[in-house]
C-alpha positions in Angstrom: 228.3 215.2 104.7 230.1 212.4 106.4 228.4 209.5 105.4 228.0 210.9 101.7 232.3 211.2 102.2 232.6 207.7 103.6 230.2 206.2 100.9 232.3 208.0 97.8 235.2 206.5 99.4 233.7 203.2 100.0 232.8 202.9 95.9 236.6 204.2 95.1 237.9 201.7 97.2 235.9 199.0 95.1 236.4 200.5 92.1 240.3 200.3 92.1 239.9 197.0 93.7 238.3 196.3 90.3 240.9 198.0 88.4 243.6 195.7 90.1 241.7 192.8 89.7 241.5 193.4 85.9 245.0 194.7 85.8 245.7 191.6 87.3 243.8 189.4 85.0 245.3 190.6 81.7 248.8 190.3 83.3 248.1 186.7 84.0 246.4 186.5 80.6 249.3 188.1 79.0 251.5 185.5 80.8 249.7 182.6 79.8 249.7 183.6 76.3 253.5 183.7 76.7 253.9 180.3 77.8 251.3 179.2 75.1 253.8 180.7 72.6 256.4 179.7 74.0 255.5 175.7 73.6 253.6 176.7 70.1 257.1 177.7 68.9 259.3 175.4 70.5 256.9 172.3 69.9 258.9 169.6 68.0 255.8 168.8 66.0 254.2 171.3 63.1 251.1 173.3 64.3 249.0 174.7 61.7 246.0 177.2 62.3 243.4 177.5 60.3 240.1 180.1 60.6 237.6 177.4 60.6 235.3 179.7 58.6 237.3 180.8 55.6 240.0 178.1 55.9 242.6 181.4 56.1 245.7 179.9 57.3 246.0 182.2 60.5 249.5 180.8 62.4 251.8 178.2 61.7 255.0 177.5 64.3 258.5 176.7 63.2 258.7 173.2 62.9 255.8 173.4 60.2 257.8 176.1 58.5 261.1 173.9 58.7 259.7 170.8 57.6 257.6 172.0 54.6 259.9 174.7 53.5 258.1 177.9 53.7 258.7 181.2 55.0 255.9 182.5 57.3 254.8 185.3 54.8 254.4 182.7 52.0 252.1 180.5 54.2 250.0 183.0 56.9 247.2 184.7 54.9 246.4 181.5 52.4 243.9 179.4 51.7 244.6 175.7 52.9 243.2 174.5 49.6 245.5 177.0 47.7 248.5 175.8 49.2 249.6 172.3 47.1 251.5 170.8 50.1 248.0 170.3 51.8 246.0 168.3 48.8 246.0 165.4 50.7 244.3 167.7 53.4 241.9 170.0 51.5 242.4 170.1 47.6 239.1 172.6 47.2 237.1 174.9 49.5 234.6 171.7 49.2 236.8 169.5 50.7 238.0 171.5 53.2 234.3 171.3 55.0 236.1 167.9 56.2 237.8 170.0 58.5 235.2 172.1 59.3 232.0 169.6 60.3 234.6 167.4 62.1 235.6 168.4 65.4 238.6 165.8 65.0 240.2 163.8 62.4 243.3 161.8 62.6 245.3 160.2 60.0 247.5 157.8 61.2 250.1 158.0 58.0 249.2 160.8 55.5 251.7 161.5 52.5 252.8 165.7 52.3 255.2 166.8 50.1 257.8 170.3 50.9 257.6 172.9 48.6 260.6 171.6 46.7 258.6 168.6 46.0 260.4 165.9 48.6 257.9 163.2 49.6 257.4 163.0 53.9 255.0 160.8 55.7 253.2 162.2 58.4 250.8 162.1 60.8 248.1 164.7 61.2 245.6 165.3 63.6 243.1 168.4 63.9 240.7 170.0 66.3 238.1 172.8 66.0 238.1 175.1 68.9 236.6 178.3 69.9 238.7 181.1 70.6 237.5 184.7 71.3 233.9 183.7 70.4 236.1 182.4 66.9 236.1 178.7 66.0 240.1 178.2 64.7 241.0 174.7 63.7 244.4 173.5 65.1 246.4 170.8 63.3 248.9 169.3 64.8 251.5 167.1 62.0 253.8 165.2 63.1 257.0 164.0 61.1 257.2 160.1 60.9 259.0 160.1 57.4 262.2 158.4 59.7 260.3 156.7 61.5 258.3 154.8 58.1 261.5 153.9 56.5 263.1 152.6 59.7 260.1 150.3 59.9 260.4 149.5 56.2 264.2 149.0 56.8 263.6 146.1 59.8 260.7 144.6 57.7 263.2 144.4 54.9 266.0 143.5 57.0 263.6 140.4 58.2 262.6 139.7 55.1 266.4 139.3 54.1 266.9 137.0 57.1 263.4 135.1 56.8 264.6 134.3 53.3 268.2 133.9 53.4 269.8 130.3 52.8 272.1 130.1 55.4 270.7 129.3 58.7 270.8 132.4 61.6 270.5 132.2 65.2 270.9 134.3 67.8 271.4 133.5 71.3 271.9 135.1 74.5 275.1 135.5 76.6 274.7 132.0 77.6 273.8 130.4 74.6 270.0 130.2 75.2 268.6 130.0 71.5 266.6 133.2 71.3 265.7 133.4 67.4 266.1 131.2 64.3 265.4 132.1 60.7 263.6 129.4 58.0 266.8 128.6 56.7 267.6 127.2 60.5 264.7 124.6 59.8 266.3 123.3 56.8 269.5 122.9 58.2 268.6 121.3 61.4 265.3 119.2 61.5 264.4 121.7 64.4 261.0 124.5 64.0 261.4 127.8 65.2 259.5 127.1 68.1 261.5 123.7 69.0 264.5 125.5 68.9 264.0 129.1 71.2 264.8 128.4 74.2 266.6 125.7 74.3 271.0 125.7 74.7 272.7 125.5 71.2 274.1 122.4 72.5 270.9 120.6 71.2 273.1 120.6 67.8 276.1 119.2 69.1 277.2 115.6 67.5 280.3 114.7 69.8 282.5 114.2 66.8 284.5 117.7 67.9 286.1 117.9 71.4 285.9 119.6 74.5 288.8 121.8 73.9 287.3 122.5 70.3 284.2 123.6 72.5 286.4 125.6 74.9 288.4 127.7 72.9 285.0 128.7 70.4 283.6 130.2 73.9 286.9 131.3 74.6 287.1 133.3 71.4 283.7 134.5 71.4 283.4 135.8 75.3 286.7 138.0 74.7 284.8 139.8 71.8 286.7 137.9 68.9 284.2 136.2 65.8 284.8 132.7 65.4 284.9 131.0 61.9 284.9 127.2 60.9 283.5 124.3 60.5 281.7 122.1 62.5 280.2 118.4 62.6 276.6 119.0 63.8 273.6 116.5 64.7 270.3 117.0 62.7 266.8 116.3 64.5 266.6 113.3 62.7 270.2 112.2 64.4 272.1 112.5 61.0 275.2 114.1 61.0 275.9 117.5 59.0 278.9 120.1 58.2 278.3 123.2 58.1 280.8 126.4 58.0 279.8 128.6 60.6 280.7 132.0 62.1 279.7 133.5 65.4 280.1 137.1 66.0 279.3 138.7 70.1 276.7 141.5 70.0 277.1 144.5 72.5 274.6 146.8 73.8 275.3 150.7 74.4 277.3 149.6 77.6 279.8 148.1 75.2 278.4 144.5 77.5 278.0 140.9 75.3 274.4 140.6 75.4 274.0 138.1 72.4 275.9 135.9 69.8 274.9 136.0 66.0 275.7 132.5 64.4 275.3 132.1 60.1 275.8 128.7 59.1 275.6 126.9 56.0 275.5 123.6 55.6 278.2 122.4 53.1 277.5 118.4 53.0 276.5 117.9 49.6 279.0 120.2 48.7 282.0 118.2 50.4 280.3 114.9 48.8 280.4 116.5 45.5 284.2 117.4 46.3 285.1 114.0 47.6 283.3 112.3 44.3 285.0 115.0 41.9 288.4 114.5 43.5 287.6 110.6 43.3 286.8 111.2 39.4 290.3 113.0 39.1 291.9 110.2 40.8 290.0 107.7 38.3 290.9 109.2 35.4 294.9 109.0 36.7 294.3 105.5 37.3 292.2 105.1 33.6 295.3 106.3 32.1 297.4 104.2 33.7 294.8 101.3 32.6 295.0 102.5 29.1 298.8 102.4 28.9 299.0 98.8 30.7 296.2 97.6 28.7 297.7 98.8 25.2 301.2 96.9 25.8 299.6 93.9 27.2 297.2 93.7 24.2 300.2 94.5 21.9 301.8 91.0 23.7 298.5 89.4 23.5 298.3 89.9 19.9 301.4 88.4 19.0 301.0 84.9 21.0 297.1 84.9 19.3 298.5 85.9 16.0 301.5 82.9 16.6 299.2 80.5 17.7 296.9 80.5 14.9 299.5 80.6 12.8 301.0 77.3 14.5 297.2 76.1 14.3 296.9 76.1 10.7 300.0 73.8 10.3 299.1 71.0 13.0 296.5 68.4 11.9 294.0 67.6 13.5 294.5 64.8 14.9 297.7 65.7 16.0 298.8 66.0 20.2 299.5 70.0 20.2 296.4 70.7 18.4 294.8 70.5 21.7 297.3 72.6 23.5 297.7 75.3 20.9 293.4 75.8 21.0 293.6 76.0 24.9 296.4 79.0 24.5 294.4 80.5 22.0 291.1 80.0 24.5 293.4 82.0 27.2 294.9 84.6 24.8 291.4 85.6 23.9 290.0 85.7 27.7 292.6 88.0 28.3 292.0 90.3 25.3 288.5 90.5 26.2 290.0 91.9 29.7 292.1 94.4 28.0 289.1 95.8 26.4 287.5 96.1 29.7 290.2 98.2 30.8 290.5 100.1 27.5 286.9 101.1 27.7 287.4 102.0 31.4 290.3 104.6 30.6 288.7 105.6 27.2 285.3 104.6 26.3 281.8 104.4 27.8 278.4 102.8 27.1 276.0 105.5 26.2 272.3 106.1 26.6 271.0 108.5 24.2 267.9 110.2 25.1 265.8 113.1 23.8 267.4 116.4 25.5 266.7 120.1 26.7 270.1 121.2 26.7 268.6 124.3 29.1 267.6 122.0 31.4 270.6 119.6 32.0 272.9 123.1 32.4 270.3 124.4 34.8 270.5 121.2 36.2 274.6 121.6 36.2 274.8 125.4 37.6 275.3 124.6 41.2 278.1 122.0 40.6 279.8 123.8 38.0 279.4 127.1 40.2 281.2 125.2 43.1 283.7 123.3 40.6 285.0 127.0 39.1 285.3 128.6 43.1 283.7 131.6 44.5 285.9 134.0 43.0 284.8 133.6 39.5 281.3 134.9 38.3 279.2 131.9 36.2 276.4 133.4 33.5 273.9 131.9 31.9 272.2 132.9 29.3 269.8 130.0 28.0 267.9 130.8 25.0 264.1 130.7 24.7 262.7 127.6 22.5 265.9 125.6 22.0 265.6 122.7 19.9 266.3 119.3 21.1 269.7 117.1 20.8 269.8 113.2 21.2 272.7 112.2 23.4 273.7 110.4 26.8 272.5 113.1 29.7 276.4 112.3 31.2 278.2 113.5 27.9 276.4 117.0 28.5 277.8 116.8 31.9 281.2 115.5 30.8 281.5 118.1 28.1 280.1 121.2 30.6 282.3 120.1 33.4 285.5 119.9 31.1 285.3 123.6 29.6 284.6 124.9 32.7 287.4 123.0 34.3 289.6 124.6 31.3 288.2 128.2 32.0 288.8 128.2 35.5 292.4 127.0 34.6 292.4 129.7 32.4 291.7 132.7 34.8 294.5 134.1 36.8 292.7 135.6 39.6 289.1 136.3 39.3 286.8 136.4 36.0 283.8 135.0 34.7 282.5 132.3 32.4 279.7 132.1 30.5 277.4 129.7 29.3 275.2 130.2 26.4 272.9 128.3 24.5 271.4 128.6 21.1 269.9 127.4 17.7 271.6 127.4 14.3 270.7 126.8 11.2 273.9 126.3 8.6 273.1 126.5 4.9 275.1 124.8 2.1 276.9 128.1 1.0 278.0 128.3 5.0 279.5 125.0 5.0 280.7 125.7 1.7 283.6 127.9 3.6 283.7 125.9 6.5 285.6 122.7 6.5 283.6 119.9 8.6 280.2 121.2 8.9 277.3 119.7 7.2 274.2 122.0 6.3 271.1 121.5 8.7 269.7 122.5 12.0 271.6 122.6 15.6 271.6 123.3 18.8 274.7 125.6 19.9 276.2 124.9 23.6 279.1 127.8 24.2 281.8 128.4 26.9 283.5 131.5 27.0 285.7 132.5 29.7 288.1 135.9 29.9 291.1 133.7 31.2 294.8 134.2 29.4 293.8 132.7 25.5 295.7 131.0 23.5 297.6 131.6 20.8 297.4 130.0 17.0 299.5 126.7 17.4 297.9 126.0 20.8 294.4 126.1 19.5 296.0 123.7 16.6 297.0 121.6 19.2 294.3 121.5 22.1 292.2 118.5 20.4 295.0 116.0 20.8 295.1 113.4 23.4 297.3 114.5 26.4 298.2 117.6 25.3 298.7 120.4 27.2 299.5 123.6 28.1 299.0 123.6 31.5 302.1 123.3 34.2 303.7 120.1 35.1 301.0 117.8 36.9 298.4 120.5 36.5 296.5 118.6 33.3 296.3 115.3 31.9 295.6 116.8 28.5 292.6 114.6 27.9 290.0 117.1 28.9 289.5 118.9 25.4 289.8 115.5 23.9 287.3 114.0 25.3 285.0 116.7 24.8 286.1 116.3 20.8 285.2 112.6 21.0 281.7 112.8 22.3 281.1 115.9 19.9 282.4 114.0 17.2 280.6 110.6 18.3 277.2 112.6 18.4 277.5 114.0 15.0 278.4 117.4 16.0 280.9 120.0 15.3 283.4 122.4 17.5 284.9 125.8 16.7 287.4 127.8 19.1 287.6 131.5 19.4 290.8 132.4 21.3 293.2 134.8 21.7 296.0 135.6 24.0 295.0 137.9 27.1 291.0 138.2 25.5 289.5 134.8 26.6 288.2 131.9 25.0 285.0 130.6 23.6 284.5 127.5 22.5 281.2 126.7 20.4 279.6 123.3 19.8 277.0 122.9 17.3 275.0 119.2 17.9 272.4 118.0 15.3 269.0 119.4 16.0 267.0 115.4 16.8 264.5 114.9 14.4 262.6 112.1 16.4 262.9 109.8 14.0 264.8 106.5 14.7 267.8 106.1 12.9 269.4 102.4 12.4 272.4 102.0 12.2 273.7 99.0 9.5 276.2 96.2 11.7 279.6 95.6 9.9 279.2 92.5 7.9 281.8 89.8 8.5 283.8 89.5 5.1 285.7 86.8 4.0 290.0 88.1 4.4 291.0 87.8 0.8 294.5 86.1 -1.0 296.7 88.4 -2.3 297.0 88.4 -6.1 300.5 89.5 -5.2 300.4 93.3 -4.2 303.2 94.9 -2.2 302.0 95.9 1.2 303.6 98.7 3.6 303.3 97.6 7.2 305.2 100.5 9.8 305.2 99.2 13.4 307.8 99.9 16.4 306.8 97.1 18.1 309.5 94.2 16.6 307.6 91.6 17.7 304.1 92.8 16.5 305.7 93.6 13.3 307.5 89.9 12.8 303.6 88.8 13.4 302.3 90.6 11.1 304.3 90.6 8.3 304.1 86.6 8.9 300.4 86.6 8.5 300.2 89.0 5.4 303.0 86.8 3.8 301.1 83.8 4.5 297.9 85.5 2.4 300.4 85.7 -0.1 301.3 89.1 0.1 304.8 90.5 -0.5 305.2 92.8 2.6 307.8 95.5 3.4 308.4 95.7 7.0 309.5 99.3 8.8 309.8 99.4 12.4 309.9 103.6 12.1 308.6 106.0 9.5 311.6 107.2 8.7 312.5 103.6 7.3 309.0 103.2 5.8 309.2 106.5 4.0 312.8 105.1 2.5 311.5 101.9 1.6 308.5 103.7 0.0 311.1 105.7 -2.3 313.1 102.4 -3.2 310.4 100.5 -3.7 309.9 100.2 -7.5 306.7 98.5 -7.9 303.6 99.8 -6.8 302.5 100.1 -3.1 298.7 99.1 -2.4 298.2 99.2 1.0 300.3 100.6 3.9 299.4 99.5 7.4 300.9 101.6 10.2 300.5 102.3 14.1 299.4 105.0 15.2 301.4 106.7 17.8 305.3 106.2 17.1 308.3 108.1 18.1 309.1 111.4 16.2 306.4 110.4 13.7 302.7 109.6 14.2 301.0 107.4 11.7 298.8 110.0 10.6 301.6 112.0 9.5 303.8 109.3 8.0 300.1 107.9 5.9 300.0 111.9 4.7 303.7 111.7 3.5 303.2 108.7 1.6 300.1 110.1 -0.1 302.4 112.2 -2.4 304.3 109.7 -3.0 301.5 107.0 -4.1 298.3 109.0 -4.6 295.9 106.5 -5.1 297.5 104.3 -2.2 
C-alpha cells in the first residue's frame, strides 16, 4: 500500500509539473504575442497580411490603415485583388500566385494610390511564412513618396545649377573651392576638376586691393552677404568683371561652414555700355559738326559764288586770273570737308543686302534687353515665313535701337515693349484712304511700348528734326527722325498709334525685295539756262548768301526779288504785279520754315 501511495504521488507530482510547464509556456506565448503586437501596431511602416491560400486579407496595422485611407472593417476580410489600391500588387486571383510561388519579392519603388485616389510611391516587400501549420504572406510597404520627391527636388535643384548662366561656387570656411557649376567653366577658363580644391584666390587679378580683399572677408565671416563687382583673372590670363555676391552658409549649430558665390560676368556688357555711351557722345559732337559745318559752308558758298563771279570778268591773260582760280581751288577743298562733316552728323554710306528681319532682331535682343534695363519686360513675337527687305543690316539696328530707346523713355517705372514682325499686303483701294502708301507687298517691323503716349500734336510733331518732348538734356530730338529718314530712303512707310497713358506703337512697313536688281538712272548734268526775263523769289536770312545769290540769278538775266525773312517774301509776293516763276527759299528760318512759307505762296501763285 505504500509503494502503490508513493508511486500515485510520484505521477501527481509530474503531472502538475507538466501543468506548470504548460501554464508556463502559453503565459510566455501569450507574452510574446503581446510584444509581436505591440511592434505590429506601432511599426512606422504598413504591414499587410494576407492568407497565402485565398489571398483573404487577414491583418493590416495602423500605418497601412493611415496611409491608404481605410478603416480596418473595409480592408480585413477582402480579397487583395478586389481591393484597387493593390493593382499594382495583384489585379486578379491569377496574378496574385506572384505572391504565392514566391517566397519574397521586393520592389524597390512601386506606385499605390489611397482610396481617395492620391498617388504615393512606395516600397514593398513580402514574405510567405508558416504560421500555425498556415502559410500567411506578410508585406511590409514602406512610404518613400517624401522621400522620391526630395530626390526629384535635388536632381532638379542641380539641374537648375548645372544649367544656370551665372557661374556658382561654393567653398569652405576657408575658401577651399569645394564645387563649381558649368557656368563657372565659361566664366573662368578653369574645369570643374581644376578648380575643387584649390583657394578662390586662383581668380584674383591684383587690380583690387588688400583692403578691398579684407573688408569682403570681413563682411562675409560676421554673417553679412557681400555684393559687387570684381576685376578677376581668366585661365587664359585675361582680365574679366563680373558682379558677384557671396552669401555664408550655416549648419544646424548656427556655425559658417561654407560660402555660396553667383557671379556673372558682365564684360561684354560694360563694352557694349562704354560703345553706346560713346555713340551718344558722337551723335552730341555730330550735331555740333552739322551746325559748324552748315555756317561754314554757308561762308564757303559766298567767297565760291564771288569768285566765279569775279572770274568771269578777268581775261585770261590777266594777273588775278591766277589768284582768283587758286581761291576758288581752296574754297572748293574746304567744301568738300564740310560735306565730310555733314555726312558725319547726318548721313551714312549704306550697304544694302538681302535681309531676315527675324534674324537681325534676334540678333539685337540681348543689346536692346540691356539698353531698355532690367525692369522693363522685352517680347518678341517674330512671325513665321517673313518675307525679305533690302537694306543696310545697321539701319535695322539704328531703327530698333532708336524705338526702344524712345519706349524706355516712355515708361515711368516698369513696363514692357514689344517687338513684332509681320507681312502685309496693301491693295490699291487701301492706299486709296491712306495718304503715302503705295499698293504691294511688305514686311511690317512694330514697337509698341505701354509708356505715357502722346497726344495728337505730339505725334504731328515727332518726325521733325530735334524735336522733342523729352526734359531738358534728356533728347536730342533726332532719334524719330532718323528712323523717318532711313524708312523713307528704303522706300518704306511709318504709322504711329498713340495715346496719352495707353502706349505707343509705331508700325513700319518696308517693300517686300523682289530680287531683282534695280538701277538707278545718275542725274544728268544740264546746261543752267538764261532767263527770258522771269521774276524770281529768292527768301534767305543769311545777307550775305542772299547778296550772292541774287548777283548770280541777275547775271542769268533774271529779275530777282530778294527777302531776307518770309514775312518780307510773302509782302513782296502780294506787291509784286507780274508773275512769279520761281521762288527759291532756305529751309530753316526764324518764325517761318521754308516749307511753310513755299505752301503760303502756293495760294497765291498756284502754278508757281
Amino acid at each position: 500500500m505504500d509503494d502503490h501511495t508513493a508511486e500515485l504521488n510520484k505521477r501527481i507530482e509530474l503531472l502538475e509539473k507538466k501543468l506548470l510547464e504548460k501554464e508556463t509556456g502559453a503565459l510566455s506565448l501569450k507574452d510574446s504575442e503581446k510584444r509581436y503586437r505591440r511592434l505590429f501596431e506601432s511599426a512606422k511602416d504598413g504591414i499587410l497580411i494576407l492568407d497565402a491560400e485565398t489571398g483573404m486579407v487577414v491583418d493590416a496595422n495602423p500605418f497601412l490603415l493611415q496611409l491608404l485611407g481605410y478603416t480596418y472593417e473595409a480592408l480585413c476580410g477582402q480579397y487583395i485583388w478586389d481591393l484597387g489600391v493593390f493593382k499594382d500588387i495583384a489585379a486578379s486571383k491569377d496574378a496574385f500566385r506572384t505572391l504565392q510561388d514566391n517566397e519574397y519579392i521586393r520592389y524597390e519603388d512601386l506606385p499605390l494610390e489611397t482610396r481617395e485616389g492620391q498617388p504615393i510611391a512606395v516600397e514593398f516587400v513580402s514574405n510567405v511564412y508558416l504560421v500555425d501549420h498556415s502559410k500567411v504572406i506578410q508585406c511590409n510597404i514602406r512610404d518613400i513618396t517624401a522621400n522620391k520627391r526630395a530626390k526629384t527636388e535635388r536632381k532638379q535643384l542641380m539641374a537648375a545649377i548645372e544649367q544656370v548662366g551665372e557661374g556658382i561656387v561654393m567653398t569652405d570656411a576657408q575658401g577651399i573651392i569645394q564645387f563649381v557649376n558649368p557656368a563657372f567653366k565659361r566664366i573662368t577658363g578653369y574645369r570643374g576638376r581644376e578648380a575643387v580644391g584649390q583657394n578662390s584666390r586662383i581668380l584674383k587679378s591684383g587690380v583690387q586691393d588688400e583692403q578691398f580683399y579684407h573688408d569682403l572677408w570681413s563682411t562675409i565671416s560676421g554673417g553679412d552677404t557681400w555684393s559687387g563687382r570684381m576685376v578677376n583673372r581668366h585661365k587664359d590670363g585675361t582680365f574679366y568683371t563680373d558682379e558677384t555676391t557671396i552669401s555664408p552658409v550655416r549648419d544646424a549649430s548656427d556655425r559658417i561652414v561654407n560660402y555660396v558665390a553667383v557671379k556673372r560676368d558682365i564684360t561684354e556688357h560694360l563694352r557694349l555700355a562704354a560703345q553706346f555711351q560713346q555713340a551718344q557722345k558722337l551723335e552730341a559732337v555730330g550735331l555740333l559738326a552739322g551746325g559748324v559745318a552748315h555756317d561754314y559752308n554757308n561762308m564757303l558758298t559766298v567767297i565760291l559764288c564771288y569768285a566765279e563771279l569775279a572770274l568771269r570778268k578777268v581775261a585770261p591773260s590777266h594777273p588775278l586770273r591766277a589768284d582768283l582760280e587758286e581761291i576758288i581751288k581752296a574754297a572748293r577743298c574746304s567744301a568738300d570737308i564740310t560735306k565730310q562733316l555733314l555726312a558725319f552728323a547726318r548721313k551714312q554710306t549704306i550697304s544694302p543686302e538681302v535681309l531676315n528681319l527675324n534674324r537681325n532682331v534676334e540678333s539685337m535682343l540681348t543689346m536692346l534687353k540691356r539698353l531698355i534695363g532690367e525692369d522693363i519686360d522685352l517680347a518678341w513675337m517674330p512671325e513665321a515665313g517673313l518675307w525679305h527687305v533690302k537694306m543696310d543690316p545697321v539701319q535695322v539696328d539704328q531703327i530698333l535701337a532708336n524705338l526702344c530707346v524712345n519706349a524706355r523713355d516712355a515708361i515711368a517705372d516698369v513696363g514692357k515693349i514689344t517687338i513684332e514682325t509681320g507681312n502685309a499686303l496693301f491693295d490699291e483701294a487701301y492706299c486709296a484712304y491712306n495718304s503715302g502708301f503705295v499698293a504691294g507687298e511688305y514686311v511690317m517691323l512694330a514697337v509698341s511700348d505701354d509708356g505715357c503716349g502722346m497726344n495728337k500734336e505730339t505725334i504731328d510733331k515727332i518726325f521733325e528734326p530735334f524735336f522733342t518732348s523729352k526734359d531738358m538734356g534728356k533728347g536730342t530730338g533726332l532719334g524719330l527722325s532718323t528712323v523717318y529718314g532711313i524708312v523713307k530712303q528704303n522706300n518704306g512707310f511709318i504709322n504711329v498709334y498713340s495715346e496719352p497713358e495707353k502706349g505707343t506703337t509705331f508700325k513700319i512697313y518696308l517693300a517686300r525685295d523682289t530680287a531683282q536688281a534695280v538701277a538707278t538712272p545718275r542725274e544728268a548734268m544740264v546746261e543752267i539756262p538764261m532767263s527770258r526775263g522771269e521774276t524770281v523769289l529768292v527768301v534767305e536770312d543769311e545777307p550775305s548768301i542772299l547778296i550772292v545769290e541774287k548777283t548770280m540769278l541777275e547775271e542769268l538775266g533774271y529779275r530777282v526779288l530778294a527777302a531776307g525773312t518770309a514775312d518780307e517774301a510773302l509782302k513782296l509776293a502780294r506787291e509784286h504785279a507780274g508773275g512769279l516763276r520761281l521762288v527759291v527759299t532756305d529751309v530753316v528760318m526764324p518764325k517761318m520754315n521754308g516749307r511753310e512759307l513755299a505752301t503760303r505762296l502756293q495760294s497765291l501763285y498756284p502754278d508757281i
